[in-house]
N, C-alpha and C positions, 0 to 999 in steps of 0.2 A: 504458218504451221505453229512456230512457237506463240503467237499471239494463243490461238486456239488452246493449243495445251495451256498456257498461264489461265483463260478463262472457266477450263475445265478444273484446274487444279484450287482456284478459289471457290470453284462452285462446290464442290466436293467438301473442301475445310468447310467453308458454312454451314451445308447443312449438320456435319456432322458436330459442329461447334452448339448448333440449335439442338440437334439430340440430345447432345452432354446436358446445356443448359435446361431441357426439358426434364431430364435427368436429374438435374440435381435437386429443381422445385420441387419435382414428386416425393424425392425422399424427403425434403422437411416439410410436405404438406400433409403429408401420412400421419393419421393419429395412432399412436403406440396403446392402442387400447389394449393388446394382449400381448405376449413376450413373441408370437411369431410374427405380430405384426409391427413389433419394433428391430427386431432382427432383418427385417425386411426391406425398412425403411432406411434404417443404418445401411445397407449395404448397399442401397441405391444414390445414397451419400460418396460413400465410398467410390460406388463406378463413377459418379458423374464428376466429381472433384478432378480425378485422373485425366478424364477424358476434356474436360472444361481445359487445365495444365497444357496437355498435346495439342491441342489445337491452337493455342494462343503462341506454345511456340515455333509453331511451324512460320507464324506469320510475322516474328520482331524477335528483336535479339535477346538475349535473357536480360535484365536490369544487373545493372555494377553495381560490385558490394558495399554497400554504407558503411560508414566506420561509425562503432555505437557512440552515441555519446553518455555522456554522466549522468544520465537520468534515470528516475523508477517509476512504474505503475503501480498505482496501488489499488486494493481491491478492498471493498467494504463491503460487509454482511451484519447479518442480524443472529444473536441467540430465538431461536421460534420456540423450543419446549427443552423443557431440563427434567430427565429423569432418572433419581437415584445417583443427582452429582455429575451426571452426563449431560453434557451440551448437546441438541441438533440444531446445526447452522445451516441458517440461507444462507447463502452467497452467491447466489442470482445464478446467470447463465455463464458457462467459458469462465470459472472462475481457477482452471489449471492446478486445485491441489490434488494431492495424493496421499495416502497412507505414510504418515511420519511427516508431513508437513508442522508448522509452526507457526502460529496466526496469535498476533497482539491482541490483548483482549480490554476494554475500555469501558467504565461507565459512567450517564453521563443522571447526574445527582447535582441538585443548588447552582443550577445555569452553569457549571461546568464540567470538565471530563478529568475521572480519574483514573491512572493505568493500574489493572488489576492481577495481567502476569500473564503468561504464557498459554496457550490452549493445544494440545498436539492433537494431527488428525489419526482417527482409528481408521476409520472408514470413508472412504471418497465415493462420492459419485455425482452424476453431470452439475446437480444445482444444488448439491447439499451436501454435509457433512456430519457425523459422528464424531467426535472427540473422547479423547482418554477423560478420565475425571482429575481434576488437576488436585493438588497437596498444599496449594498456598490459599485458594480461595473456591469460595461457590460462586458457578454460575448462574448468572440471572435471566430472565424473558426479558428480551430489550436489550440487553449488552449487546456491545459493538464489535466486530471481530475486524482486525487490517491484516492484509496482507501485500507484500510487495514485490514485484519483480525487475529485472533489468530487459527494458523492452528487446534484447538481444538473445535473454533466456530463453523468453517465451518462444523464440524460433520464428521464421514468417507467417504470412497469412496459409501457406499451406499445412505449415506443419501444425502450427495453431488447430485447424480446420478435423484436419486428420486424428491429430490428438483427441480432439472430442469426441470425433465420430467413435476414435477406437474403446474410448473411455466409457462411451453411451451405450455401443454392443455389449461389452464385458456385462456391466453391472445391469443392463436391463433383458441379458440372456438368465441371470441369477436372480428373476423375479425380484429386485432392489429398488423400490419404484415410490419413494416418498411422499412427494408434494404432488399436487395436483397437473391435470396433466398442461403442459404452458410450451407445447410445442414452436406453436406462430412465434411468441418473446424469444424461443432459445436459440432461434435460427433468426430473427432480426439483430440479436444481442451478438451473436455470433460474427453477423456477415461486417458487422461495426467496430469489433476488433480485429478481424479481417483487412478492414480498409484503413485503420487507424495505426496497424502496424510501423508503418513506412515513417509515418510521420510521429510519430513515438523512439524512431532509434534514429531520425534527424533531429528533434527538437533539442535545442539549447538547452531548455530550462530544467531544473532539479526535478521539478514533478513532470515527468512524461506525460502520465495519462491518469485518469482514473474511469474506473471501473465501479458503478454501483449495485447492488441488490436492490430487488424495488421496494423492497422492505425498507433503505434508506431512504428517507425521502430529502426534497431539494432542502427544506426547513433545517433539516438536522446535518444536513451535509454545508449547509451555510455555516451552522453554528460550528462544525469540525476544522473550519479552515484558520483560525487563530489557533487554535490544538497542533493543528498542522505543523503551521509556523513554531511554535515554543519548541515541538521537535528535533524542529530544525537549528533551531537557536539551540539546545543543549547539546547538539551534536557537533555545530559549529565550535563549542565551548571545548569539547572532547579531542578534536580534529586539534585546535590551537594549544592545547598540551592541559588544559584544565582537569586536574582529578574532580571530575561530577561525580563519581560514584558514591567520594565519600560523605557526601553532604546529601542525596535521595533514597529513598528506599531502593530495596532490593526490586520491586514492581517495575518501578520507574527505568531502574538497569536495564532488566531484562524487554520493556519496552523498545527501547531506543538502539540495544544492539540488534530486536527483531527487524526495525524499519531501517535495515540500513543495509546496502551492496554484500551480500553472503561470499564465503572462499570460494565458493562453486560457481561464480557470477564470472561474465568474459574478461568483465574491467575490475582489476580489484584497486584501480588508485582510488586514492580520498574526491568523493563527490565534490564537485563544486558548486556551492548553493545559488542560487537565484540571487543576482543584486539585488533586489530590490529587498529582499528579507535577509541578506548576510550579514554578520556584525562586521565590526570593522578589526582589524588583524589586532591582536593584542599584542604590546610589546613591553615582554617578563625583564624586572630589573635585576632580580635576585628569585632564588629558589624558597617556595613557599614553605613554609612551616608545620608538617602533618597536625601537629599541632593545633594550627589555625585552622585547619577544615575540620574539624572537632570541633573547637569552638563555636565554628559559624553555626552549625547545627545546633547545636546548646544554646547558646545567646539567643539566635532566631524564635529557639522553641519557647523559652522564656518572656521575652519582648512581645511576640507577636501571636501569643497563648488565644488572644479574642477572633483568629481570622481561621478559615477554612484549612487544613492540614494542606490539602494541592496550592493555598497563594503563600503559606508556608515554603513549602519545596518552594516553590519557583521566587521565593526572595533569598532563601537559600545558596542556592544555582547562583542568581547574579551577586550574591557578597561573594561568592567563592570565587564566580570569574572577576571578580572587580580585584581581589587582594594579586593575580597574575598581572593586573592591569594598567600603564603608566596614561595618565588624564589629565588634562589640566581643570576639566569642570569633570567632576564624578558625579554631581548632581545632575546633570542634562544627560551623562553617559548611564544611567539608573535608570533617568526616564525614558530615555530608548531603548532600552533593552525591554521595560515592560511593554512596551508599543508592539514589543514583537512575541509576547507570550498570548494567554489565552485570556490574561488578565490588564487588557490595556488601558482601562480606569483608573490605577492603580499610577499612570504615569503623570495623572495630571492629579493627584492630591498631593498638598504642597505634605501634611502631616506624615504620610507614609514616605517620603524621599529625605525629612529628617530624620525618621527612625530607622530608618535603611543608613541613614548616615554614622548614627548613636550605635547602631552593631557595628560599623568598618570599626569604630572609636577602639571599642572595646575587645573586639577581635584582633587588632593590630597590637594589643599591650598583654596580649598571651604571648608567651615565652617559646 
């Protein structure tokens, strides 16, 4: 008898398991061609998620909670059209911002990337966004927008799930319906962060995950990953007690505190970066001179007048962490540090590592 009822009881969960999942294809195979028939679609989302949930738990135990680790995902988009100073961004599918978000804004000009300030979201919706018109700069067709999250934020693959779904009702009941319709991408793009979750709030490493727009392509996401890195290196600089503020622009500031663990994040300790791209700990003899970070910026911009303003900054950046810095060779500890910017040519010309030198020179004999 118990045999009987255990084979009744599985047969039962199946099919109702097959329902859900029958259930849930329909809703993202449904094309939103009109506002009732994307309401419709969403809500078949909605049932089948639930019901997919119930059923999986009747049959195994819920999964133990992960503890997050230090890492972030980040989200890459494209500027598609600027009007009147207003940005509208792709930002592919499941990109999780909302009304008042804050996305880094970057362009990339003469083989490399410069940051150009902050963009705030007006309007959210599933794959795209509206922004306020920002005060420091215009946006352009082609800029880059990032965004980051602590894969812990983001919540699980349900909540993830849900959150769209409810995101997608709202703004496509209020006839809000942008880009073209890319149903099939937003529900493959979905079920990908879905399943990547897990392993996004285990990974060791600083960069959890990323998330592209397909506007990004592999090309430009190749070129982004030395950018990446200098990032991380000026933040590493920041974290080991270095004033970088006073030696980059205001752009640059507001860059580097957007890509980093927000007060609202679960984990607010200091990230720790990836060995393989961390610098190595600095160790401060005496307190630096505000002084000499004034200087560095002035000497640099003097000395180094014939080179692109961003290989400016980032020689900048390493005189300023170099004067925190006790070394026995500063000249191989200069060329490592360009190795880790966006600029790592820069590490094997003998000419720039003595002019990098001739600034500490003259920087050290400011008062």
């Amino acid at each position: 008898m118990d045999r009987l009822q255990g084979r009744l009881i599985l047969t039962f969960n199946g099919k109702l398991q097959a329902k859900a999942g029958l259930t849930f294809r329909l809703g993202y195979s449904m094309k939103f061609t009109s506002r009732r028939t994307a309401i419709f679609g969403s809500i078949g989302l909605l049932v089948g998620s639930p019901l997919l949930g119930w059923t999986n738990g009747t049959q195994a135990a819920p999964p133990q909670d992960i503890e997050e680790r230090k890492g972030l995902v980040w989200f890459f988009g494209t500027v598609e059209q600027v009007v009147d100073g207003v940005a509208l961004i792709d930002l592919g599918e499941v990109h999780a911002l909302r009304q008042g978000s804050r996305l880094a804004s970057i362009r990339y000009r003469d083989n490399h990337f410069a940051p150009l300030g902050i963009l705030e979201v007006h309007a959210s919706h599933p794959t795209w966004c509206q922004t306020d018109k920002p005060a420091s700069f215009t946006p352009e067709v082609g800029d880059l927008v990032i965004s980051v999250e602590a894969p812990g934020d983001l919540g699980d693959g349900d909540a993830i799930r849900d959150g769209f779904i409810r995101h997608r009702i709202v703004t496509n009941a209020n006839g809000n319906r942008y880009s073209t319709m890319r149903d099939t991408i937003e529900a493959d793009t979905l079920q990908r962060v879905v399943e990547k979750q897990a392993a996004w709030v285990k990974a060791k490493r600083r960069l959890a995950g990323v998330i592209r727009s397909p506007s990004v392509t592999t090309e430009m996401y190749t070129r982004l990953k030395p950018f990446m890195k200098q990032i991380y290196l000026f933040q590493d600089y920041e974290d080991l007690g270095v004033d970088v503020a006073q030696v980059i622009p205001e752009a640059w500031h507001d860059v580097l505190e957007r890509l980093r663990y927000r007060k609202q994040s679960t984990d607010t300790k200091t990230p720790v970066g990836d060995p393989e791209a961390s610098v190595q700990p600095i160790e401060t003899e005496h307190a630096v001179n505000p002084s000499q970070l004034v200087a560095v910026r002035r000497v640099v911009s003097e000395t180094m007048f014939q080179r692109f303003p961003e290989e400016q900054h980032t020689i900048a950046v390493i005189c300023a962490a170099l004067l925190y810095t006790k070394t026995s060779n500063e000249s191989q500890w200069i060329a490592q540090q360009f190795a880790q910017s966006q600029f790592p040519r820069l590490s094997d010309q003998e000419q720039t590592l003595i002019d990098v030198e001739a600034i500490m020179r003259r920087v050290r004999k400011t008062e």
